[in-house]
SENUZA-565980 format. One record per residue: residue number from 1; residue in three letters; x, y, z of N, C-alpha, C in turn. Coordinates in Angstrom, 1 decimal. Layout:
N
REC   pos   code      n.x      n.y      n.z     ca.x     ca.y     ca.z      c.x      c.y      c.z
REC   NUM    ALA        X        Y        Z        X        Y        Z        X        Y        Z
...
END
This chain:
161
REC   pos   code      n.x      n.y      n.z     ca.x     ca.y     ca.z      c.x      c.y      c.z
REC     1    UNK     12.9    -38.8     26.8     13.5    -37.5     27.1     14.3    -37.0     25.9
REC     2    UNK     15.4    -38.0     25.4     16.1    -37.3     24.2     15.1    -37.1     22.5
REC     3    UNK     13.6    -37.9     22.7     13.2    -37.7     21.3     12.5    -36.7     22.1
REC     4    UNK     12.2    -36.2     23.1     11.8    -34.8     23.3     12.2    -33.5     23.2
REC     5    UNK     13.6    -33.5     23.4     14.5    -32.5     23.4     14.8    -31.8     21.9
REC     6    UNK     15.0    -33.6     20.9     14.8    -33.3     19.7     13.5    -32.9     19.0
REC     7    UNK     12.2    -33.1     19.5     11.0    -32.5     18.9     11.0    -31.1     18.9
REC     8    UNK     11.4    -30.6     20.3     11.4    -29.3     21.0     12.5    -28.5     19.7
REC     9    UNK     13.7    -29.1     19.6     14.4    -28.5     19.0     14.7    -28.2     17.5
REC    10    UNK     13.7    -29.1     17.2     13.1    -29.1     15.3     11.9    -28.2     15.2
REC    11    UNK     11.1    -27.8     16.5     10.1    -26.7     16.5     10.4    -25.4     16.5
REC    12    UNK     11.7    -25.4     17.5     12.5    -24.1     17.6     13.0    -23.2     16.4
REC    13    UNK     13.5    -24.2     16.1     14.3    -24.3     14.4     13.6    -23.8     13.5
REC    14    UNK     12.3    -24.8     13.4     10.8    -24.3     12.1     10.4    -23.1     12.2
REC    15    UNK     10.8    -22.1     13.1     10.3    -21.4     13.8     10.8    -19.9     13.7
REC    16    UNK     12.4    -20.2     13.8     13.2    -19.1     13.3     13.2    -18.2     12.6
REC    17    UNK     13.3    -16.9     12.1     13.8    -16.7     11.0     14.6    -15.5     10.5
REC    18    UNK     15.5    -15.6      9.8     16.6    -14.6      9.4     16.2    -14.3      8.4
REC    19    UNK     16.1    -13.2      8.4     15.7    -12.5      7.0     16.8    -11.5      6.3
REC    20    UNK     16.9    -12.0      5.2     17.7    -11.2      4.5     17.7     -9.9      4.1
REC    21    UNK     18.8     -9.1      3.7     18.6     -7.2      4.0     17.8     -7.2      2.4
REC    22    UNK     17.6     -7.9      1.4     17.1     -7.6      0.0     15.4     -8.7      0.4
REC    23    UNK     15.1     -8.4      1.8     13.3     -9.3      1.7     12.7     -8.5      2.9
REC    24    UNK     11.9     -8.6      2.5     10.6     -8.3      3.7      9.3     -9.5      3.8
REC    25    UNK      8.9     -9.8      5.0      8.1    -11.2      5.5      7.1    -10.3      5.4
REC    26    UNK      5.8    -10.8      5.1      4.7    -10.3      5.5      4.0    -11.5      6.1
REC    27    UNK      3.6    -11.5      7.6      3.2    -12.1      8.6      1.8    -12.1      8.9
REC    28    UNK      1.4    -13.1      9.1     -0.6    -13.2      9.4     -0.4    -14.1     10.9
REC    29    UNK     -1.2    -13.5     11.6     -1.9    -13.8     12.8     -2.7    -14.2     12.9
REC    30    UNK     -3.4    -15.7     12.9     -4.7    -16.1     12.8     -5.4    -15.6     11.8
REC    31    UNK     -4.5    -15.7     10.8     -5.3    -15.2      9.6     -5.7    -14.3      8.8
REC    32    UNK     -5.0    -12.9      9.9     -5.3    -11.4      9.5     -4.0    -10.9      9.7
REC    33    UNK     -4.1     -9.6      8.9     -2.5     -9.4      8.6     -1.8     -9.0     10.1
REC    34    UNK     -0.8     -9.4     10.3      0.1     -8.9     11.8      1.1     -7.9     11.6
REC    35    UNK      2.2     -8.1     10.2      3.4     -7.6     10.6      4.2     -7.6      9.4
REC    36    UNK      4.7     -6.8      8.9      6.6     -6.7      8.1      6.9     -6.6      8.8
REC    37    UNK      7.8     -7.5      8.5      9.0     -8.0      8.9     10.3     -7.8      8.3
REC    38    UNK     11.4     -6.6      8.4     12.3     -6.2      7.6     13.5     -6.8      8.3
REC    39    UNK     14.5     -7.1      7.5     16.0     -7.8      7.8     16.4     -6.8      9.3
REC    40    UNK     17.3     -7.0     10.3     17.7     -6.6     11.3     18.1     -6.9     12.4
REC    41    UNK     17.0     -8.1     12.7     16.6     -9.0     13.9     16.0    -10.2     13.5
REC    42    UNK     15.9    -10.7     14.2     15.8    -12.7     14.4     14.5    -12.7     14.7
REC    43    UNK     13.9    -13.2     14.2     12.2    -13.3     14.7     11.8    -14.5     14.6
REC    44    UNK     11.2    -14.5     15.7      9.9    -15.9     15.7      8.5    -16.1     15.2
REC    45    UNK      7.9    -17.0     14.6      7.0    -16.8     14.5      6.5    -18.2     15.5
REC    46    UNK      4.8    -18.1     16.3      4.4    -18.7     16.9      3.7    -19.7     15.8
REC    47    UNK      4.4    -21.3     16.4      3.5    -22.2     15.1      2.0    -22.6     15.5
REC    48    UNK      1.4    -22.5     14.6      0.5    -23.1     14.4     -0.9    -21.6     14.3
REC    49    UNK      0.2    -20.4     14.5     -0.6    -19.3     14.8     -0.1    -18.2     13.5
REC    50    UNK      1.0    -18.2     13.9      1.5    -16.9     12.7      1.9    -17.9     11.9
REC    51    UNK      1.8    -17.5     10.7      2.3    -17.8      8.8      2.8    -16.7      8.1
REC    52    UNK      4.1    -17.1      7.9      4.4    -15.9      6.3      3.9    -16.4      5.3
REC    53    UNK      3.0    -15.2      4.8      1.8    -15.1      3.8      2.8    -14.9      2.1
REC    54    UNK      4.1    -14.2      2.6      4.8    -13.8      1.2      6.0    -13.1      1.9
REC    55    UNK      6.9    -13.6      1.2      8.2    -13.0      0.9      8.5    -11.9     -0.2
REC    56    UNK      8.5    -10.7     -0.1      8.7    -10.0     -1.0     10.1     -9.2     -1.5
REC    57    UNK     10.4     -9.6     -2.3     11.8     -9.0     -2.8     11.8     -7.2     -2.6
REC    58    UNK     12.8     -6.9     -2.4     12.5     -5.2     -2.4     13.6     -4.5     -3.1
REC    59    UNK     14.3     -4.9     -4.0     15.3     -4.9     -5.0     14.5     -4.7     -6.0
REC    60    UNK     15.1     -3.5     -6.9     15.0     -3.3     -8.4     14.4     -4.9     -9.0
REC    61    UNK     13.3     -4.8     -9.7     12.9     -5.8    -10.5     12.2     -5.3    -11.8
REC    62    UNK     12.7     -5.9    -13.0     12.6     -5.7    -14.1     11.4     -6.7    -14.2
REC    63    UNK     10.3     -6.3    -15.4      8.7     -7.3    -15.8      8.5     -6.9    -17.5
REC    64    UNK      8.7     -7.9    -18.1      8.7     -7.7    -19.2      7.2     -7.3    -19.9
REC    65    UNK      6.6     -6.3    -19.9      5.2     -6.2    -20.4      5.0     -6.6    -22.1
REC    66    UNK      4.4     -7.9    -22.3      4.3     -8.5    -24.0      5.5     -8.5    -24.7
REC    67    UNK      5.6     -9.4    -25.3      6.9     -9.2    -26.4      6.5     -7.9    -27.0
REC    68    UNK      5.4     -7.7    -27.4      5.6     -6.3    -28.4      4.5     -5.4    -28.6
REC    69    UNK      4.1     -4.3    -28.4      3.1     -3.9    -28.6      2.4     -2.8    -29.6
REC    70    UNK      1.2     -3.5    -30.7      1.4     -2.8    -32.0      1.0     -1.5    -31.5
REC    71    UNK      0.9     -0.2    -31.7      1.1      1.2    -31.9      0.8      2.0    -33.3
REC    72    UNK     -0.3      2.6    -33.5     -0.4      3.4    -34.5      0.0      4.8    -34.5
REC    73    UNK      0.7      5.6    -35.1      2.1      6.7    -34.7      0.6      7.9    -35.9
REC    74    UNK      0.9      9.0    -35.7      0.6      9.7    -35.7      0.0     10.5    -37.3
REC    75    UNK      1.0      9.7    -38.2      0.7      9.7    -39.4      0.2      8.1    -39.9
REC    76    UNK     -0.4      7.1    -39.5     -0.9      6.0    -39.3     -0.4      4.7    -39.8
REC    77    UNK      0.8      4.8    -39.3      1.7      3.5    -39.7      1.8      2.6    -38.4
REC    78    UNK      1.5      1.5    -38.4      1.7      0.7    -37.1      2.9      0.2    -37.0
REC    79    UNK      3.6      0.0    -35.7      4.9     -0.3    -35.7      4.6     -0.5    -34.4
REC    80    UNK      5.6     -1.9    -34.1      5.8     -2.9    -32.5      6.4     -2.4    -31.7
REC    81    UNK      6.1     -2.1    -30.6      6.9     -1.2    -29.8      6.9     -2.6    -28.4
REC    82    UNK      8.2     -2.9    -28.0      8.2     -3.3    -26.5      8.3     -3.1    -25.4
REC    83    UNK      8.4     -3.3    -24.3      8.8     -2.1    -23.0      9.0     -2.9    -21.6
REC    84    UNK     10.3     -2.9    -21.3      9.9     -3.5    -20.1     10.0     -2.1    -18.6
REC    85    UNK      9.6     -2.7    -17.9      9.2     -1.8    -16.5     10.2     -1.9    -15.2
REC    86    UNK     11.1     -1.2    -14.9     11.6     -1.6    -13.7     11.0     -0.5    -12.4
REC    87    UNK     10.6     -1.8    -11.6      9.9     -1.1    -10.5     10.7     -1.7     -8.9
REC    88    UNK     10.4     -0.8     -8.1     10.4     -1.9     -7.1      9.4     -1.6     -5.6
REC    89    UNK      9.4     -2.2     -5.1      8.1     -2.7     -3.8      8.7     -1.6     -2.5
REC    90    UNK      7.7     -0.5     -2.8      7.8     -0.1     -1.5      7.2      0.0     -0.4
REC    91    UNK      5.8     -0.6     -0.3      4.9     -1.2      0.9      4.5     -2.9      0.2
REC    92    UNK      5.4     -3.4      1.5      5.4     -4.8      1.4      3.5     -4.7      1.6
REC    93    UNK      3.1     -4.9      2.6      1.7     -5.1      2.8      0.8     -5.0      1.5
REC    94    UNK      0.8     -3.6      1.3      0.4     -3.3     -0.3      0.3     -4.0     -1.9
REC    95    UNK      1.3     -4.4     -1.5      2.2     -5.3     -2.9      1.7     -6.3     -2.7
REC    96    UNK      1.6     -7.3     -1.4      0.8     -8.6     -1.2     -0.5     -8.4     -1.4
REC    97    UNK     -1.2     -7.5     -0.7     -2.8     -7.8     -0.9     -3.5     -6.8     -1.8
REC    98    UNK     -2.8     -5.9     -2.6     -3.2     -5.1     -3.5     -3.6     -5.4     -4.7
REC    99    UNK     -2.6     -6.3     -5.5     -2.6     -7.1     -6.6     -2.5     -8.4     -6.6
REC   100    UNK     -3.2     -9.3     -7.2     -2.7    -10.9     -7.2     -1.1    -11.0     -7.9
REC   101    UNK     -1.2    -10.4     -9.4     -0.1    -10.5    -10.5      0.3     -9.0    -10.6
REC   102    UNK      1.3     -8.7    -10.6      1.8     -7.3    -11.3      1.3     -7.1    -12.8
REC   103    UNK      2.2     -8.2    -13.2      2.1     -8.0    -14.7      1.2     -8.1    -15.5
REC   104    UNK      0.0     -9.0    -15.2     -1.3     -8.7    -16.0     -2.3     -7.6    -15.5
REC   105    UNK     -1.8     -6.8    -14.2     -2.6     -5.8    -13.6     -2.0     -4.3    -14.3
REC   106    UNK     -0.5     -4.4    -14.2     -0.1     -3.5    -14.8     -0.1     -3.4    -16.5
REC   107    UNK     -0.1     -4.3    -17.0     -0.2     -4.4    -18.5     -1.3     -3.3    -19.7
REC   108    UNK     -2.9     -3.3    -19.2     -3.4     -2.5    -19.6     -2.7     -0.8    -20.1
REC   109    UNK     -2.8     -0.7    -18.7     -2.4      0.6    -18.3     -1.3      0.9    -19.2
REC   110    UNK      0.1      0.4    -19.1      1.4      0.5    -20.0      0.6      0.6    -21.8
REC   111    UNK      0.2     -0.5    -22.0     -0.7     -0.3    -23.6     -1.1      0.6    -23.5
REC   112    UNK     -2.3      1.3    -22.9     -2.8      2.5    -23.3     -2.2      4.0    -22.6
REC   113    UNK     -1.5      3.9    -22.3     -0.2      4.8    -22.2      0.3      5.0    -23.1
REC   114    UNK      1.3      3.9    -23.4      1.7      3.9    -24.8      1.0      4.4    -26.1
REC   115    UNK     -0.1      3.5    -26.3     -0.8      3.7    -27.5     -0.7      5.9    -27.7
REC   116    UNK     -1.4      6.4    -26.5     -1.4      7.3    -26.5     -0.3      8.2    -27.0
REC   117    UNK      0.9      8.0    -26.3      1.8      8.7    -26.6      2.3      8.4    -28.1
REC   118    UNK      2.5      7.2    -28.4      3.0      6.9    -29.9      2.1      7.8    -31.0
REC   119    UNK      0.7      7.7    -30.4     -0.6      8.2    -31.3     -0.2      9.7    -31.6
REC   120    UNK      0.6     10.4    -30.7      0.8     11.9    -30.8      2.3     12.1    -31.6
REC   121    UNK      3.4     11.0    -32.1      4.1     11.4    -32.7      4.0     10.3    -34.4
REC   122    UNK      4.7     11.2    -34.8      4.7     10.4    -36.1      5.8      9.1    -36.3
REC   123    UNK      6.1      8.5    -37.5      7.2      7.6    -37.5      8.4      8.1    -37.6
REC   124    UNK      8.8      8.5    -38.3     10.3      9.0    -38.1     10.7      9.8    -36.7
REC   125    UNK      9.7     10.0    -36.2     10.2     10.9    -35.0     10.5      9.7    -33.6
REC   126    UNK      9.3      8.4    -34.6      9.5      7.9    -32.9     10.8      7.1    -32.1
REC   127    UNK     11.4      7.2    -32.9     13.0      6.6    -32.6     13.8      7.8    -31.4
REC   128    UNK     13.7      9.0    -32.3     14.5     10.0    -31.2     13.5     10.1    -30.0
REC   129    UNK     12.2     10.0    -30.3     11.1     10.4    -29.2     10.7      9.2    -27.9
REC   130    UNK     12.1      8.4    -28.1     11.8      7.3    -27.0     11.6      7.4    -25.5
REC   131    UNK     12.8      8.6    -25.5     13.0      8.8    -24.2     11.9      9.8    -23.8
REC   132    UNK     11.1     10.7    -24.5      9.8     11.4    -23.6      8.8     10.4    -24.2
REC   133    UNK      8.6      9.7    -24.5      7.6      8.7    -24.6      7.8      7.7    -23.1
REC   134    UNK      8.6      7.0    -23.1      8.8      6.2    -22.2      8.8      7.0    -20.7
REC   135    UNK      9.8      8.4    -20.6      9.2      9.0    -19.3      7.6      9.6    -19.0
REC   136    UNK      6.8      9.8    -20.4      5.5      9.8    -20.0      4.7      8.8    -19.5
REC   137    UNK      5.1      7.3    -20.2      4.3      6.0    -19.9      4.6      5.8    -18.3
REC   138    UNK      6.2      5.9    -17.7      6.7      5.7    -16.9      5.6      7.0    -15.7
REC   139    UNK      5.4      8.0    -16.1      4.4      9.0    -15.4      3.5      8.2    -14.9
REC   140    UNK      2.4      7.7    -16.0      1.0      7.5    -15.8      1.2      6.1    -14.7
REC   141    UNK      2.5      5.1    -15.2      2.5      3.7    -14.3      2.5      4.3    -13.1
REC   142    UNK      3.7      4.9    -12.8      3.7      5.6    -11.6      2.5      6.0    -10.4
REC   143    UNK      1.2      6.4    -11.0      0.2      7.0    -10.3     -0.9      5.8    -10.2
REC   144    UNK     -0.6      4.5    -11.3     -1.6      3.6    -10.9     -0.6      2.4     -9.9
REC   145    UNK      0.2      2.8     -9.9      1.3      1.4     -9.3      1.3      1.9     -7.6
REC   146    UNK      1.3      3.1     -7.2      1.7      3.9     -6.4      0.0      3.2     -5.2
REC   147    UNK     -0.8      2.9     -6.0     -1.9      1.9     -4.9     -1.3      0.5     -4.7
REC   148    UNK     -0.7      0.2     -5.0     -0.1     -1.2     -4.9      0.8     -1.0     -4.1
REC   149    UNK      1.6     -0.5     -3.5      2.6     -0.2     -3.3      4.3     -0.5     -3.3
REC   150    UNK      4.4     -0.5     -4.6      4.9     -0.6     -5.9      5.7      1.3     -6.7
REC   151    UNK      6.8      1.5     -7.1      6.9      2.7     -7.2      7.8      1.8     -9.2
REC   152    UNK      7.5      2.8     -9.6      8.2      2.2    -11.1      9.0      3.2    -11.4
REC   153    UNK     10.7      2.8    -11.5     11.9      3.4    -11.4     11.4      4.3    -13.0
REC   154    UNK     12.1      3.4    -13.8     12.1      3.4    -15.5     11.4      3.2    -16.0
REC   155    UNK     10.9      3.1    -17.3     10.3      2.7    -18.3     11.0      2.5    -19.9
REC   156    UNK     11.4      0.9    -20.0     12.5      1.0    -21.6     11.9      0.7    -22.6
REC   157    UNK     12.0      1.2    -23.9     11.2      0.9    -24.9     12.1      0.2    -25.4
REC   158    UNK     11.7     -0.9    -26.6     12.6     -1.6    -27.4     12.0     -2.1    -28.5
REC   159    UNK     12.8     -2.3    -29.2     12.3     -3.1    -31.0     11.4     -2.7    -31.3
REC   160    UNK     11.7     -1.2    -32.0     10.6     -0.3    -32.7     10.7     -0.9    -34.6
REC   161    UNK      9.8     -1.5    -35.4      9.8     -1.8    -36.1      9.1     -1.5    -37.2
END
């Protein structure tokens, strides 16, 4: 009777879940997607049926794209340019089954962004020219991140060399 009570009440428990106001659950039912699950309420999942597939953070997150990325500027001097991306998750669903990795999906894209824009200014300019470079790269992420569902705040350039 009492190691029953206790089974019952360690399944109950496994079972629960409180979710914090900075996550969202994404829930599968037999294996196909069921549900987000956003902070508010106490949810159950049925065992042996429902599984959270991913917890996704939905807070600002910064992704550092390569330490550095060479750039040929306009009058043809190559210089390292780095950049990191802050984005954050606005369709949980999306963001789990859209992309496996952010970072190696979004990585192309930011390079040839870049490359582009650096290509259209020369070197001396590209120091002052960070901030419309980086809001253009930050443009183009925008429209390939926006299938993922994924929105990209910023775009920071750094260690122009």
């Amino acid at each position: 009777m009492f190691l029953g009570f206790v089974v019952i009440l360690l399944v109950v428990r496994a079972n629960v879940r409180v979710i914090e106001q900075t996550q969202a659950y994404v829930v599968e039912r037999l294996g196909t997607f069921h549900a987000v699950w956003k902070a508010g309420r106490l949810r159950f999942t049925i065992p042996l049926i429902d599984r959270v597939v991913c917890i996704v953070p939905l807070g600002e997150q910064a992704l550092d794209l390569s330490p550095s990325e060479p750039v040929v500027t306009k009058d043809g001097v190559t210089v390292q340019i780095g950049m990191t991306v802050y984005f954050e998750v606005t369709d949980p669903e999306m963001y789990t089954y859209g992309v496996k990795d952010l970072g190696p999906a979004m990585e192309p894209f930011a390079g040839i962004a870049l490359r582009n824009m650096a290509g259209e200014t020369e070197q001396d300019q590209m120091l002052p020219s960070y901030g419309a470079i980086s809001a253009k790269v930050c443009a183009v992420l925008c429209k390939t991140a926006d299938s993922w569902g994924v929105r990209v705040n910023r775009v920071e350039l750094k260690s122009c060399t």
